[in-house]
N, C-alpha and C positions, 0 to 999 in steps of 0.2 A: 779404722786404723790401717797403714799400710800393712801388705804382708811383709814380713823380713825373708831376706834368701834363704836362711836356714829353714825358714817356717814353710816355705814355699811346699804345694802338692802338687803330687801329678796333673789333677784336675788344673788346680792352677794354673799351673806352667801351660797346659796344653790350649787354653781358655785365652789366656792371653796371647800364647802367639796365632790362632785361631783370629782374636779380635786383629791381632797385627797384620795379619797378611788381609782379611776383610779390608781393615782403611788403604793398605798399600794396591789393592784392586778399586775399590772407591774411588780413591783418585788417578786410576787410569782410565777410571770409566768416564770419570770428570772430565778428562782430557780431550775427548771424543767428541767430533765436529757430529753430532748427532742429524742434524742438519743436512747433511752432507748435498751443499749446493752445487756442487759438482762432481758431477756422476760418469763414471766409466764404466758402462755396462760388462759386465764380466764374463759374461758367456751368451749364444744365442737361445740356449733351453731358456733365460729369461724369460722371452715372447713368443713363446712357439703356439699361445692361445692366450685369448682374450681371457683375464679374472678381473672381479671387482675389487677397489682398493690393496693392489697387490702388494704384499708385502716385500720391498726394496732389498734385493739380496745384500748391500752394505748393512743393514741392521742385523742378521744371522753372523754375519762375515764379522762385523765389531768385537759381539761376542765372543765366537770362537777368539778371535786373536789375542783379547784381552783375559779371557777368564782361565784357568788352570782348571782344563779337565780330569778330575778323577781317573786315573792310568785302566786303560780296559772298559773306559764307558762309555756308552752310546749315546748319542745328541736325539734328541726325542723333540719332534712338537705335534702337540697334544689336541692342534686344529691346524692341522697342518696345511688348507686350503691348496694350495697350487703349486705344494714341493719346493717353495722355495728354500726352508732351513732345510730338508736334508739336502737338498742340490750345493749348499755353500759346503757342509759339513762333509758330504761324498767328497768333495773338489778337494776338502783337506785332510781326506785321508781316515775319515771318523765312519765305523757301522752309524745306519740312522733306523729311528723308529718312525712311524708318522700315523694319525687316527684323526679321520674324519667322517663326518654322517651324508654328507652329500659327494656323489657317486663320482660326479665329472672333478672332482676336486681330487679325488683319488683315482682318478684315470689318469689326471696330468701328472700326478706325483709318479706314481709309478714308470710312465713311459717315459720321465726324466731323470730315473733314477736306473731303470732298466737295461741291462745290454742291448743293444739293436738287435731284432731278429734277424737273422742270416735267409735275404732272397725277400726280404718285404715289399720292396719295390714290385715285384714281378707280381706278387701277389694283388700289389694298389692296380698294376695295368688290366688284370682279370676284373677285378670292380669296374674299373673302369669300360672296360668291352661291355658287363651285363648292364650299362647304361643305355645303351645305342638300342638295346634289345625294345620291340615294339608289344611283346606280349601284355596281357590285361594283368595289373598286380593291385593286390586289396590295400586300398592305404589305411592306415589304423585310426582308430578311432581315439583323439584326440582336442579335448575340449577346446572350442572356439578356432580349430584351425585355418578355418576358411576366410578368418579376418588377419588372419599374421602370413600365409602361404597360397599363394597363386595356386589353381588348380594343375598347371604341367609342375609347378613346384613341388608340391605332394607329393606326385608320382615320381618324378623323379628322384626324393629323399627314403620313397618308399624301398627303390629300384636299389640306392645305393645302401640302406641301412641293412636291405636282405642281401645283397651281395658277400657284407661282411660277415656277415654271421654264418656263411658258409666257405668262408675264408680259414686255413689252417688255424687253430686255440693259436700260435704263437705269434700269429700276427694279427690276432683282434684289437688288443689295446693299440697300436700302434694305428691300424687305421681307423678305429672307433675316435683317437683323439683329431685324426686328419680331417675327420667328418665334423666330428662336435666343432670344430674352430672356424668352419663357414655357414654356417646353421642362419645366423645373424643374419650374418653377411648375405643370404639369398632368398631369405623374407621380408614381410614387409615393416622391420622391424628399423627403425630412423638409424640409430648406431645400437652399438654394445652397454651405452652407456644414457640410452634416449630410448623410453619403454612408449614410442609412437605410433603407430602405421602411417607410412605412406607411400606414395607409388615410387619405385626403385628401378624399373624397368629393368629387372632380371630376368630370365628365361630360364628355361631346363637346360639349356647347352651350360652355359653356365655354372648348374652346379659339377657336371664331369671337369669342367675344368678349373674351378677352385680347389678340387676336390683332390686334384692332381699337383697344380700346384704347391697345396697343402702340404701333400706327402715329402713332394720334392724339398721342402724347406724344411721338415720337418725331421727327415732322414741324415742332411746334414749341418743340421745343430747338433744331434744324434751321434752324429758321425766326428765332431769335432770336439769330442770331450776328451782331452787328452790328458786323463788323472786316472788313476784305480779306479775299479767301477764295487767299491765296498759294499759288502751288505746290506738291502736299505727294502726294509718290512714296512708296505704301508697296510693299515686294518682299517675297514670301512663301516663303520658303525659310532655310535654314542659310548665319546671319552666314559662317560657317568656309570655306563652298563657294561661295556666287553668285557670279557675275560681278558686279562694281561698279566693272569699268573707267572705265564712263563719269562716274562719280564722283569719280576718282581727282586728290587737290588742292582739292577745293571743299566740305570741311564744316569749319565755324570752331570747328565746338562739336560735342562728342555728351557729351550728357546720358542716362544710364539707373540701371536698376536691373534687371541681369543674375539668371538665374536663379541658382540658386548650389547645391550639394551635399545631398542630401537635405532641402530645405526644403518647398518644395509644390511640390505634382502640379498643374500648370496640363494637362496631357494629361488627366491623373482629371476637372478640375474641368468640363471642357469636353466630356469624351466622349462623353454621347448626343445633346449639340448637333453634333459631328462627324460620328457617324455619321447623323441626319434631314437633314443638310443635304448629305450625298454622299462625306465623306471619312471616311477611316482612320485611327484614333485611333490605333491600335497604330503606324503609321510614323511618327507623330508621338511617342509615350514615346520611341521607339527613337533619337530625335537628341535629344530635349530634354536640353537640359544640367544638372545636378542632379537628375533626374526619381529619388524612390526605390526604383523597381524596380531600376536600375541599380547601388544598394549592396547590394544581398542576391541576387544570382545568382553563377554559379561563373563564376571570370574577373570580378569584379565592379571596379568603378570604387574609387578611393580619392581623398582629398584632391589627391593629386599628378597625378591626371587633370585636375582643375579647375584647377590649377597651368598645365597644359600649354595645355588651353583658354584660358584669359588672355592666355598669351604667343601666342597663335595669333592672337587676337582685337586685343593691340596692334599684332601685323605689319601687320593690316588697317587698323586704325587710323590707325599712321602712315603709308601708303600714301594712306588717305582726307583728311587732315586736310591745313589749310592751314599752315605756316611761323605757330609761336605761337597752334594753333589749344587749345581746352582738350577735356580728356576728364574729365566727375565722374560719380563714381560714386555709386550708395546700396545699401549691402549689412548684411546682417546674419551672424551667428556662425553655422556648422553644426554639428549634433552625427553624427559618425558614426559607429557601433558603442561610443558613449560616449567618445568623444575629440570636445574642441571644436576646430572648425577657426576659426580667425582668416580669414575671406575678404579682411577689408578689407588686410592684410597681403600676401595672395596678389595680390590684387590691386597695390595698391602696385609690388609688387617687380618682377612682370611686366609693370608699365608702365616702373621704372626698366631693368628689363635689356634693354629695346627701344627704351631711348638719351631717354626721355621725363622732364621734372623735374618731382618732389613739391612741390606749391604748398598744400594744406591736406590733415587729416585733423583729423574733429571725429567728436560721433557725436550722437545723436539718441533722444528715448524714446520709445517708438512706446506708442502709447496703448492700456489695458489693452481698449478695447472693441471694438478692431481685432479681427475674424475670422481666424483659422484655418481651413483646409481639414483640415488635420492636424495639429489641436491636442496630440496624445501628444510629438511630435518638431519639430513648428514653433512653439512659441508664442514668439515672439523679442521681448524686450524691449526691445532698445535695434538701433539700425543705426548705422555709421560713414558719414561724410562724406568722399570719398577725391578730391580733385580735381588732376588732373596736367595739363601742358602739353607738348607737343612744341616743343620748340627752334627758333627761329627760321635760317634759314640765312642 
């Protein structure tokens, strides 16, 4: 039976205009060329380095536009790979949060989210000088090198990685990501996106001068952010495990696109940029979530592991989020052992069963000249639009 106005509660009244404004956001979210087949790149921080399946700053940017932030909350993504939600969110004005387990993913995020260090150039030409240097330097001991890196290439990444490392703390991230972004580029690796060797005819000169390059493009993208440079915290470690007490009640939105079940190896795509830059690739496959080493060992992961991570991931969620804060997702289908898993569904549900309401699901076709890392098992056509809200109290 209808309620009558007299009869009407606070609960009620509140529930419903709640459900009202949800459908009045649903169908703006409707509205949205998700698609978006034509693209105006919005800033240079886009490409300042190669990532796999990057996520399209027009997808963070939608969001934002469309959804009503919580007054005083921060824009969070929860795998935040390559900076791109807080880079849209910085540009509009919003503090960002961002957590990822893999290193070079939180090096990009940070040095695009960072003020320019003041005098970093002068610093990139000091690297540069101790390239030219002829002394004897230990190159490290790094699994199978000798099939991906020429031997003056070695030395010469040896020459530049120790450079930086005795470069001022304020401009380490800035030229650690100059370095990571030609790594590819000057082994014997086919592209960024073709895990091949073949002969490339690169030399050591070579890498001083991508390397410079590098900087130079990369100081002004840097340099051409012409927005507030808001506070924008990225934490490097496993969503599932950090500490983010201090967090806890103040993010109005997380906007991502989670890794997801045998899709791409962001550990593969990044690996010998892990290991020149000082870290261990192999502890990173070992937490990455979807990573497909994980579906082909004994004891191996199955859909219902990604099921479990999800509902892990909303506990965290609602624990971070403010009262009516939003969580959207963008995910694609997995195949594994030839069964398609529905994520955007797994998702969905482990946001409904952590007490959170379904406010849109759409989907998107992702464009046929979009790259694959692992085009046999990942070339995914289409991704879902899965947007939930936690309940206001």
């Amino acid at each position: 039976m209808p309620v009558r106005a007299a009869e009407a509660t606070p609960y009620s009244t509140a529930a419903g205009a709640r459900q009202a404004e949800n459908a009045a956001v649903a169908a703006k979210l409707a509205a949205v060329d998700w698609d978006f087949k034509v693209r105006v790149v919005q800033h240079d921080i886009e490409s300042v380095h190669p990532y796999p399946a990057k996520f399209i700053a027009d997808l963070p940017g939608a969001f934002l536009d469309v959804l009503p932030v919580p007054s005083g909350g921060l824009i969070m993504d929860p795998f935040c790979g390559s900076g791109t939600t807080l880079a849209e969110a910085q540009r509009r004005g919003f503090e960002t949060l961002g957590v990822d387990l893999n290193p070079i993913a939180c090096l990009m995020a940070r040095v695009k989210t960072s003020p320019l260090p003041e005098g970093v150039l002068k610093s990139a030409d000091l690297v540069v000088r101790e390239l030219d240097k002829s002394a004897a330097v230990e190159v490290p001991l790094i699994p199978n090198l000798a099939h991906w890196f020429k031997p003056s290439i070695q030395v010469a990444l040896t020459r530049l990685t120790q450079a930086i490392e005795r470069a001022p703390e304020a401009h380490k991230d800035f030229l650690r990501l100059a370095a990571s972004s030609i790594i590819v580029r000057v082994s014997n690796q086919e592209s960024d996106t073709r895990y091949a060797a073949i002969e490339k005819g690169v030399e050591a000169k070579d890498v001083r001068e991508a390397f410079r390059k590098s900087c130079d493009r990369l100081h002004a993208a840097l340099t051409s952010r012409f927005y507030v440079l808001n506070a924008a915290t990225v934490v490097e470690g496993d969503l599932l495990k950090v500490d983010m007490g201090e967090y806890s009640g103040r993010v109005g939105m997380i906007v991502t696109s989670p890794p997801y079940p045998n899709a791409y190896e962001y550990w593969l795509y990044h690996k010998y940029r892990m290991w020149w830059l000082g870290h261990n690739p192999i502890s990173v496959k070992e937490k990455e979530i979807g990573a497909r080493a994980h579906f082909f060992k004994k004891n191996r992961h199955t859909s219902e592991t990604f099921v479990h991570q999800m509902q892990e991931a909303f506990a965290r969620f609602g624990e971070l989020l403010m009262p009516g804060g939003w969580v959207c997702f963008v995910v694609g289908r997995s195949v594994i052992h030839g069964e398609v898993i529905d994520n955007a569904k797994i998702v969905e549900e482990a946001g409904l069963a952590m007490g959170f309401e379904a406010v849109y699901r759409g989907t998107r076709n992702v464009l046929g000249s979009r790259k694959s890392f692992n085009l046999s098992h990942a070339n995914i056509k289409q991704e879902a639009i899965v947007v939930l809200r936690k309940v206001a109290s």
